[in-house]
C-alpha positions as CSV (number, residue, x, y, z in Angstrom):
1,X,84.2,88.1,-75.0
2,X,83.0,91.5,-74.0
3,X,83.6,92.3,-70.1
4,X,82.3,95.0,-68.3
5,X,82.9,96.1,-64.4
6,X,80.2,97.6,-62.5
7,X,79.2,98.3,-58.9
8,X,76.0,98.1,-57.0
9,X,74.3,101.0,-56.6
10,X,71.9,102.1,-54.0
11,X,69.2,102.7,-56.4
12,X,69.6,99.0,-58.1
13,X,69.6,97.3,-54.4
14,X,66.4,95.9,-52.9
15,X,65.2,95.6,-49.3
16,X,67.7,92.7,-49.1
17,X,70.7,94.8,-49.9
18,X,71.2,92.8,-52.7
19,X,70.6,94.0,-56.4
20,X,67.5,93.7,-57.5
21,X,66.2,91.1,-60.4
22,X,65.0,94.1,-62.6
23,X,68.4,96.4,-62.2
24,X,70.4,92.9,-63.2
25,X,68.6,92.1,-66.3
26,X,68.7,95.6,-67.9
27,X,72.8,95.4,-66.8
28,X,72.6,92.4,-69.3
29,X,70.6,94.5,-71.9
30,X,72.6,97.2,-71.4
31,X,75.9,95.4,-71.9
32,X,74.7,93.7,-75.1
33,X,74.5,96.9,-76.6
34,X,78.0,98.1,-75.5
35,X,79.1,94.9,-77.1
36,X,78.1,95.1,-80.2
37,X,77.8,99.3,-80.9
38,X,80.8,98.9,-83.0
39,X,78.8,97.4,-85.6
40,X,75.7,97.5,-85.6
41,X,75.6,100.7,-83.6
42,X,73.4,102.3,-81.1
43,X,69.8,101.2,-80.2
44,X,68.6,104.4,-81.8
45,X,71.3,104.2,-84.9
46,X,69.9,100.6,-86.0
47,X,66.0,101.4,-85.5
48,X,67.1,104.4,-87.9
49,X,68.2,101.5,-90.0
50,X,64.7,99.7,-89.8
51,X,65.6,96.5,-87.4
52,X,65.1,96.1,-83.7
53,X,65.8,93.1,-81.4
54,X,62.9,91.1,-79.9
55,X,64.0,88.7,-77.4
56,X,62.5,84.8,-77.3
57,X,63.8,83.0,-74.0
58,X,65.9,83.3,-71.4
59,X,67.4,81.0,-68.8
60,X,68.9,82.1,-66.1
61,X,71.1,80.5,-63.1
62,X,72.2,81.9,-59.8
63,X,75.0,79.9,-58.5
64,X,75.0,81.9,-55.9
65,X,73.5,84.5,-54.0
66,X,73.3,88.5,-56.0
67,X,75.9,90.6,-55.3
68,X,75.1,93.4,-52.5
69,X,75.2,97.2,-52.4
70,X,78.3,98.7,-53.0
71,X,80.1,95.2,-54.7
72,X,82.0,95.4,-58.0
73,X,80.8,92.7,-60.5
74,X,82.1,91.7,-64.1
75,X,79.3,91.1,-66.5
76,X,81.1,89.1,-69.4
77,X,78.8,88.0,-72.8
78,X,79.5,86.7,-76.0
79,X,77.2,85.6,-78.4
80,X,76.8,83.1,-81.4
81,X,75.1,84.4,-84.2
82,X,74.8,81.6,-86.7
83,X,71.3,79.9,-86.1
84,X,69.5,81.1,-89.1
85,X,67.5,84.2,-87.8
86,X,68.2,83.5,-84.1
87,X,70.9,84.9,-82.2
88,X,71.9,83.6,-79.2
89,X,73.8,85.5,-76.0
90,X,75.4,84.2,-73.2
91,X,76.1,86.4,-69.8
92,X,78.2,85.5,-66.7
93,X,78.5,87.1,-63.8
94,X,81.3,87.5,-61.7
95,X,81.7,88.6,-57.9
96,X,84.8,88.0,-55.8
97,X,86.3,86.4,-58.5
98,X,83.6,83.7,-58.5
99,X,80.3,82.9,-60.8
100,X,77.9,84.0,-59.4
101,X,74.9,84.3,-62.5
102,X,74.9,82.7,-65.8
103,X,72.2,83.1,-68.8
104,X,71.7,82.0,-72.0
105,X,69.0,84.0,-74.2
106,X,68.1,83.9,-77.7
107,X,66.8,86.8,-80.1
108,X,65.3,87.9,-83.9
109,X,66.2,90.6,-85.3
110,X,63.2,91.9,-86.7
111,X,62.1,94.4,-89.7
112,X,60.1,97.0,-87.9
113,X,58.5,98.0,-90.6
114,X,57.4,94.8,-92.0
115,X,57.1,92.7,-88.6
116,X,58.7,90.4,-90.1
117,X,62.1,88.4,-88.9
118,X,65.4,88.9,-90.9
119,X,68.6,86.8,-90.4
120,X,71.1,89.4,-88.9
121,X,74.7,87.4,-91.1
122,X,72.6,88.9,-94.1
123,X,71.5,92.3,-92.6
124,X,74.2,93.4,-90.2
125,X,78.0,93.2,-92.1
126,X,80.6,92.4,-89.2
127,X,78.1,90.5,-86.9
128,X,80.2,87.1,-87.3
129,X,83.4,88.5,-86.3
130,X,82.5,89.6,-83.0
131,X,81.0,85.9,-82.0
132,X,84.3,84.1,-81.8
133,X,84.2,82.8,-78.5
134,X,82.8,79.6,-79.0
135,X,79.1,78.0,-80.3
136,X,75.7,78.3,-78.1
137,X,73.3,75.6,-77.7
138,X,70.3,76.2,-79.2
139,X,68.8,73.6,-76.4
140,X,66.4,75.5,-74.1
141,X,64.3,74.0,-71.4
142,X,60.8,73.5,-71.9
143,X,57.9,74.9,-69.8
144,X,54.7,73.1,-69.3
145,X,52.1,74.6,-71.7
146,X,49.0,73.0,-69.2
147,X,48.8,73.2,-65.4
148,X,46.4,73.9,-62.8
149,X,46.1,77.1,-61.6
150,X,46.1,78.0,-58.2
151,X,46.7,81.8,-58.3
152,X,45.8,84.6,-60.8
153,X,47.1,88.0,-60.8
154,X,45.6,91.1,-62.6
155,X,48.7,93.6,-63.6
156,X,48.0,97.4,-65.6
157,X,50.9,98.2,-68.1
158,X,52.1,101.4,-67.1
159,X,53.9,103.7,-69.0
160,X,57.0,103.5,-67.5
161,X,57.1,99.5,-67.8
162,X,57.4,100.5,-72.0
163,X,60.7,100.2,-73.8
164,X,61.6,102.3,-76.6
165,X,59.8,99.9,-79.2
166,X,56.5,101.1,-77.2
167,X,56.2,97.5,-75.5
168,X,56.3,96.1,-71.4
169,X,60.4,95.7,-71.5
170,X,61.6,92.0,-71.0
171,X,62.8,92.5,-67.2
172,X,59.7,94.2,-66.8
173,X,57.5,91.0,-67.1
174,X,60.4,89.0,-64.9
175,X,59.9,91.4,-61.8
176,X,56.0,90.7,-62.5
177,X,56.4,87.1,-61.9
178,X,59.2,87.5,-59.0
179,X,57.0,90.1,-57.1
180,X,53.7,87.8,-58.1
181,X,54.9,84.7,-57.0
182,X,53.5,82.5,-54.1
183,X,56.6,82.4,-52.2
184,X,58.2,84.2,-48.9
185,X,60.6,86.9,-50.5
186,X,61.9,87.4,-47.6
187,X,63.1,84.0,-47.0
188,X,63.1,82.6,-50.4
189,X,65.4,83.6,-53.8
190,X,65.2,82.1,-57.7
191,X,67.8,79.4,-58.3
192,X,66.6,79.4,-62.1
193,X,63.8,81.2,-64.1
194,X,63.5,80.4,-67.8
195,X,61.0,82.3,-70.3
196,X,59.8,82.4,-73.4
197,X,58.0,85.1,-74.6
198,X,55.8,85.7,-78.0
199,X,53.9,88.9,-78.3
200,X,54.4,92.0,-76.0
201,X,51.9,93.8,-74.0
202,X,51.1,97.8,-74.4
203,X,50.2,100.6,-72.5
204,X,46.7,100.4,-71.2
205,X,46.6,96.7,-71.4
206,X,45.9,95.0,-67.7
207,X,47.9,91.0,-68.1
208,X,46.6,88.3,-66.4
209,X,49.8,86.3,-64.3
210,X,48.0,82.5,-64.1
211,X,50.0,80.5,-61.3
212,X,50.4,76.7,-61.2
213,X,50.9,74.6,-58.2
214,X,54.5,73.6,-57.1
215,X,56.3,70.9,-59.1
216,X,59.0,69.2,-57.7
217,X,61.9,71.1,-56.3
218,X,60.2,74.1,-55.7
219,X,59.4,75.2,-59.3
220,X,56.3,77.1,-60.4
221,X,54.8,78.1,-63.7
222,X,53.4,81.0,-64.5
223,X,51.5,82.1,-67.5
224,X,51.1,85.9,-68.9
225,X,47.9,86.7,-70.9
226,X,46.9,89.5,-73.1
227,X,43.3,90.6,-72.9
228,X,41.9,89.3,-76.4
229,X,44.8,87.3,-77.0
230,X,44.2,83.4,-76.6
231,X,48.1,82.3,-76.7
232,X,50.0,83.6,-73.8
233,X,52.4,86.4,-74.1
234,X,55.1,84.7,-72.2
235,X,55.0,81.5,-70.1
236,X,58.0,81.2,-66.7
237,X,59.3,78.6,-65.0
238,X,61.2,79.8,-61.5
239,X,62.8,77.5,-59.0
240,X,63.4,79.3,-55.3
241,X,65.3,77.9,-52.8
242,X,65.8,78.6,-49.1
243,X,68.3,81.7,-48.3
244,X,71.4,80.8,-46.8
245,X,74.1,82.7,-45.4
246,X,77.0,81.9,-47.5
Protein backbone atom coordinates (compact mmCIF):
# COMPACT_ATOMS: atom_id res chain seq x y z
CA UNK A 1 0.00 0.00 0.00
CA UNK A 2 1.38 3.36 -1.09
CA UNK A 3 -0.03 6.35 1.15
CA UNK A 4 0.38 9.83 0.48
CA UNK A 5 -0.79 13.14 2.62
CA UNK A 6 -1.92 16.12 0.94
CA UNK A 7 -3.83 19.28 1.64
CA UNK A 8 -6.46 21.20 -0.23
CA UNK A 9 -5.23 23.88 -1.97
CA UNK A 10 -7.00 27.00 -2.99
CA UNK A 11 -6.36 26.43 -6.59
CA UNK A 12 -7.90 22.68 -6.46
CA UNK A 13 -11.16 24.05 -4.50
CA UNK A 14 -14.33 24.91 -6.37
CA UNK A 15 -17.14 27.45 -5.72
CA UNK A 16 -18.16 25.01 -2.96
CA UNK A 17 -14.96 25.16 -1.07
CA UNK A 18 -14.64 21.70 -1.65
CA UNK A 19 -11.98 20.13 -4.08
CA UNK A 20 -12.89 19.94 -7.27
CA UNK A 21 -13.66 16.53 -9.33
CA UNK A 22 -10.79 17.37 -11.86
CA UNK A 23 -7.94 18.37 -9.02
CA UNK A 24 -8.99 14.82 -7.19
CA UNK A 25 -8.59 12.58 -10.09
CA UNK A 26 -5.14 13.86 -11.30
CA UNK A 27 -4.19 13.42 -7.16
CA UNK A 28 -5.06 9.74 -8.07
CA UNK A 29 -2.94 9.91 -11.39
CA UNK A 30 -0.43 11.54 -9.75
CA UNK A 31 -0.06 9.17 -6.87
CA UNK A 32 0.04 6.11 -9.19
CA UNK A 33 3.07 7.35 -10.49
CA UNK A 34 4.76 8.06 -7.09
CA UNK A 35 3.86 4.48 -6.46
CA UNK A 36 5.37 2.76 -8.84
CA UNK A 37 8.56 5.22 -9.96
CA UNK A 38 10.75 2.81 -8.32
CA UNK A 39 10.30 0.40 -11.02
CA UNK A 40 9.08 1.26 -13.77
CA UNK A 41 10.17 4.89 -13.38
CA UNK A 42 9.00 8.21 -14.37
CA UNK A 43 6.24 8.99 -16.91
CA UNK A 44 8.90 10.37 -19.18
CA UNK A 45 11.59 7.45 -18.20
CA UNK A 46 9.09 4.60 -19.44
CA UNK A 47 7.66 6.45 -22.68
CA UNK A 48 11.67 6.58 -23.38
CA UNK A 49 11.23 2.91 -22.93
CA UNK A 50 8.35 2.62 -25.58
CA UNK A 51 5.09 1.87 -23.19
CA UNK A 52 2.50 4.28 -21.86
CA UNK A 53 -0.61 3.58 -19.73
CA UNK A 54 -4.11 3.99 -21.26
CA UNK A 55 -6.72 3.76 -18.78
CA UNK A 56 -10.20 1.55 -19.46
CA UNK A 57 -12.77 2.26 -16.57
CA UNK A 58 -13.15 3.71 -13.58
CA UNK A 59 -15.64 3.60 -10.68
CA UNK A 60 -15.78 5.78 -8.30
CA UNK A 61 -17.61 6.24 -4.77
CA UNK A 62 -17.97 9.18 -2.46
CA UNK A 63 -18.96 8.01 0.88
CA UNK A 64 -18.95 11.10 1.82
CA UNK A 65 -18.85 14.56 0.94
CA UNK A 66 -14.98 16.00 -0.69
CA UNK A 67 -12.80 17.26 1.55
CA UNK A 68 -12.66 21.28 1.80
CA UNK A 69 -9.94 23.93 1.36
CA UNK A 70 -7.25 23.80 3.49
CA UNK A 71 -8.03 19.82 4.80
CA UNK A 72 -5.22 17.18 4.90
CA UNK A 73 -6.31 13.91 3.11
CA UNK A 74 -4.46 10.46 2.78
CA UNK A 75 -4.73 9.07 -0.75
CA UNK A 76 -3.76 5.26 -0.28
CA UNK A 77 -3.60 2.80 -3.59
CA UNK A 78 -2.46 -0.49 -4.37
CA UNK A 79 -2.81 -2.29 -7.34
CA UNK A 80 -3.09 -5.97 -8.68
CA UNK A 81 -1.33 -6.58 -11.65
CA UNK A 82 -2.05 -10.11 -12.62
CA UNK A 83 -5.07 -10.04 -15.16
CA UNK A 84 -3.26 -10.76 -18.33
CA UNK A 85 -2.63 -7.30 -19.90
CA UNK A 86 -4.93 -5.46 -17.45
CA UNK A 87 -3.79 -3.82 -14.47
CA UNK A 88 -6.05 -2.90 -12.04
CA UNK A 89 -5.70 0.15 -9.12
CA UNK A 90 -7.48 0.70 -6.21
CA UNK A 91 -7.57 4.41 -4.41
CA UNK A 92 -9.02 5.39 -1.00
CA UNK A 93 -9.42 8.40 0.46
CA UNK A 94 -9.13 9.42 3.73
CA UNK A 95 -10.25 12.67 5.70
CA UNK A 96 -10.57 12.96 9.45
CA UNK A 97 -9.62 9.67 9.77
CA UNK A 98 -12.64 8.46 7.86
CA UNK A 99 -13.35 7.12 3.97
CA UNK A 100 -14.31 9.41 2.38
CA UNK A 101 -13.64 8.28 -1.67
CA UNK A 102 -12.97 4.93 -3.02
CA UNK A 103 -12.08 3.83 -6.79
CA UNK A 104 -11.34 0.94 -8.58
CA UNK A 105 -9.75 1.49 -12.24
CA UNK A 106 -8.24 -0.69 -14.63
CA UNK A 107 -5.43 -0.07 -17.30
CA UNK A 108 -3.14 -1.59 -20.57
CA UNK A 109 -0.01 -0.83 -20.80
CA UNK A 110 0.39 -0.16 -24.33
CA UNK A 111 3.39 -0.32 -27.08
CA UNK A 112 3.44 3.22 -28.32
CA UNK A 113 4.96 2.42 -31.11
CA UNK A 114 3.02 -0.38 -32.30
CA UNK A 115 -0.47 0.58 -30.62
CA UNK A 116 -0.62 -2.40 -29.64
CA UNK A 117 -1.35 -3.83 -25.73
CA UNK A 118 1.51 -5.68 -23.88
CA UNK A 119 1.20 -7.57 -20.57
CA UNK A 120 3.14 -5.36 -18.05
CA UNK A 121 4.52 -9.12 -15.64
CA UNK A 122 6.40 -9.65 -19.08
CA UNK A 123 7.50 -6.06 -19.86
CA UNK A 124 8.06 -4.27 -16.60
CA UNK A 125 10.63 -6.68 -14.11
CA UNK A 126 9.51 -5.85 -10.36
CA UNK A 127 5.86 -4.98 -11.18
CA UNK A 128 4.49 -8.07 -9.02
CA UNK A 129 6.28 -7.25 -6.01
CA UNK A 130 4.86 -4.03 -5.38
CA UNK A 131 0.98 -5.46 -5.70
CA UNK A 132 1.01 -7.38 -2.46
CA UNK A 133 -1.83 -6.07 -0.77
CA UNK A 134 -4.42 -8.23 -1.76
CA UNK A 135 -6.33 -9.27 -5.43
CA UNK A 136 -8.86 -6.69 -7.36
CA UNK A 137 -12.01 -7.71 -8.90
CA UNK A 138 -12.04 -7.56 -12.28
CA UNK A 139 -15.99 -7.08 -11.89
CA UNK A 140 -16.98 -3.54 -13.22
CA UNK A 141 -20.46 -2.29 -13.55
CA UNK A 142 -22.00 -2.03 -16.79
CA UNK A 143 -23.38 1.00 -18.50
CA UNK A 144 -26.34 0.90 -20.78
CA UNK A 145 -24.98 1.02 -24.41
CA UNK A 146 -28.87 2.33 -25.72
CA UNK A 147 -30.93 5.09 -24.13
CA UNK A 148 -32.90 8.03 -25.17
CA UNK A 149 -31.39 11.09 -25.39
CA UNK A 150 -32.69 14.02 -23.84
CA UNK A 151 -29.62 16.45 -24.00
CA UNK A 152 -26.62 16.83 -26.35
CA UNK A 153 -23.68 18.84 -25.77
CA UNK A 154 -21.11 20.11 -28.30
CA UNK A 155 -17.41 20.38 -26.43
CA UNK A 156 -13.97 21.81 -28.59
CA UNK A 157 -10.66 19.90 -27.34
CA UNK A 158 -8.47 22.53 -26.24
CA UNK A 159 -5.04 22.27 -26.00
CA UNK A 160 -4.73 22.43 -22.54
CA UNK A 161 -7.35 19.51 -21.95
CA UNK A 162 -4.15 17.18 -23.80
CA UNK A 163 -1.97 14.94 -21.74
CA UNK A 164 1.51 14.18 -22.54
CA UNK A 165 0.49 11.23 -25.01
CA UNK A 166 -1.19 14.32 -27.08
CA UNK A 167 -4.80 12.99 -26.02
CA UNK A 168 -8.07 14.85 -23.84
CA UNK A 169 -6.60 13.53 -20.28
CA UNK A 170 -9.05 11.03 -18.44
CA UNK A 171 -10.26 13.69 -15.72
CA UNK A 172 -10.56 15.88 -18.48
CA UNK A 173 -13.62 14.04 -20.00
CA UNK A 174 -15.10 13.43 -16.15
CA UNK A 175 -15.25 17.36 -15.49
CA UNK A 176 -17.00 17.34 -19.19
CA UNK A 177 -19.78 15.17 -18.01
CA UNK A 178 -19.94 16.70 -14.29
CA UNK A 179 -20.06 20.41 -15.69
CA UNK A 180 -22.54 18.97 -18.71
CA UNK A 181 -24.92 17.27 -16.62
CA UNK A 182 -28.65 18.11 -16.23
CA UNK A 183 -28.49 18.54 -12.64
CA UNK A 184 -28.44 21.66 -9.95
CA UNK A 185 -24.55 21.79 -9.02
CA UNK A 186 -25.24 23.78 -6.59
CA UNK A 187 -27.55 21.59 -4.77
CA UNK A 188 -26.57 18.29 -6.10
CA UNK A 189 -23.06 16.09 -5.81
CA UNK A 190 -21.96 12.45 -7.64
CA UNK A 191 -22.47 9.56 -5.16
CA UNK A 192 -20.84 7.24 -8.02
CA UNK A 193 -19.61 7.78 -11.69
CA UNK A 194 -18.25 4.86 -13.53
CA UNK A 195 -16.54 4.99 -17.15
CA UNK A 196 -15.24 3.25 -19.69
CA UNK A 197 -13.41 4.73 -22.17
CA UNK A 198 -11.96 3.31 -25.77
CA UNK A 199 -10.37 5.79 -28.10
CA UNK A 200 -9.25 9.36 -27.00
CA UNK A 201 -10.08 12.60 -28.60
CA UNK A 202 -7.36 15.21 -30.01
CA UNK A 203 -6.79 18.71 -30.39
CA UNK A 204 -9.14 20.34 -32.73
CA UNK A 205 -11.70 17.72 -32.35
CA UNK A 206 -15.33 19.23 -31.02
CA UNK A 207 -17.10 15.76 -28.89
CA UNK A 208 -20.50 15.37 -28.79
CA UNK A 209 -21.74 14.65 -24.77
CA UNK A 210 -25.35 12.55 -25.64
CA UNK A 211 -27.46 12.63 -22.29
CA UNK A 212 -30.10 10.02 -21.32
CA UNK A 213 -33.05 10.57 -19.13
CA UNK A 214 -32.92 9.67 -15.42
CA UNK A 215 -32.92 5.97 -14.32
CA UNK A 216 -33.81 5.09 -11.12
CA UNK A 217 -32.00 6.67 -8.17
CA UNK A 218 -30.85 9.57 -9.86
CA UNK A 219 -28.42 8.02 -12.35
CA UNK A 220 -27.79 9.41 -15.87
CA UNK A 221 -25.88 8.19 -18.89
CA UNK A 222 -23.94 9.94 -20.86
CA UNK A 223 -22.31 9.14 -24.07
CA UNK A 224 -18.94 10.82 -25.66
CA UNK A 225 -18.60 10.86 -29.51
CA UNK A 226 -15.79 11.53 -31.87
CA UNK A 227 -16.63 13.36 -35.07
CA UNK A 228 -16.17 10.42 -37.67
CA UNK A 229 -16.04 7.82 -35.17
CA UNK A 230 -19.34 5.57 -34.96
CA UNK A 231 -18.39 3.78 -31.36
CA UNK A 232 -18.30 6.16 -28.57
CA UNK A 233 -15.13 7.38 -27.05
CA UNK A 234 -16.25 6.86 -23.58
CA UNK A 235 -19.73 6.09 -22.22
CA UNK A 236 -20.59 7.47 -17.90
CA UNK A 237 -22.92 6.52 -15.59
CA UNK A 238 -23.20 9.34 -12.54
CA UNK A 239 -25.53 8.95 -9.60
CA UNK A 240 -26.07 12.63 -7.68
CA UNK A 241 -27.74 12.91 -4.58
CA UNK A 242 -29.02 15.81 -2.59
CA UNK A 243 -26.25 17.89 -0.48
CA UNK A 244 -26.39 17.54 3.12
CA UNK A 245 -24.67 19.08 5.79
CA UNK A 246 -22.82 16.39 7.50
Amino acid sequence: MFTRNVTVMPSDAGVNGRIKLRSLLNYFQDTAGLAVVDVEGTTTELLARGYAWVLMKYEMEFVRLPPMLDESMEICTFHDPNHGYNTLRVFKVYSRGELVVSAKTSWLLIDVNSGRPVKPLAHIPGIENIGEDERISADFREIPDSMDITRTVEIPVMFHDLDYNGHVNNAVYFEWVHDSSPVDLMTHSLRTVCASFRSGAKLGERVTLSFGEFLPGGAVVCNIKRPNVSRNSASFLCEWGEIHAE
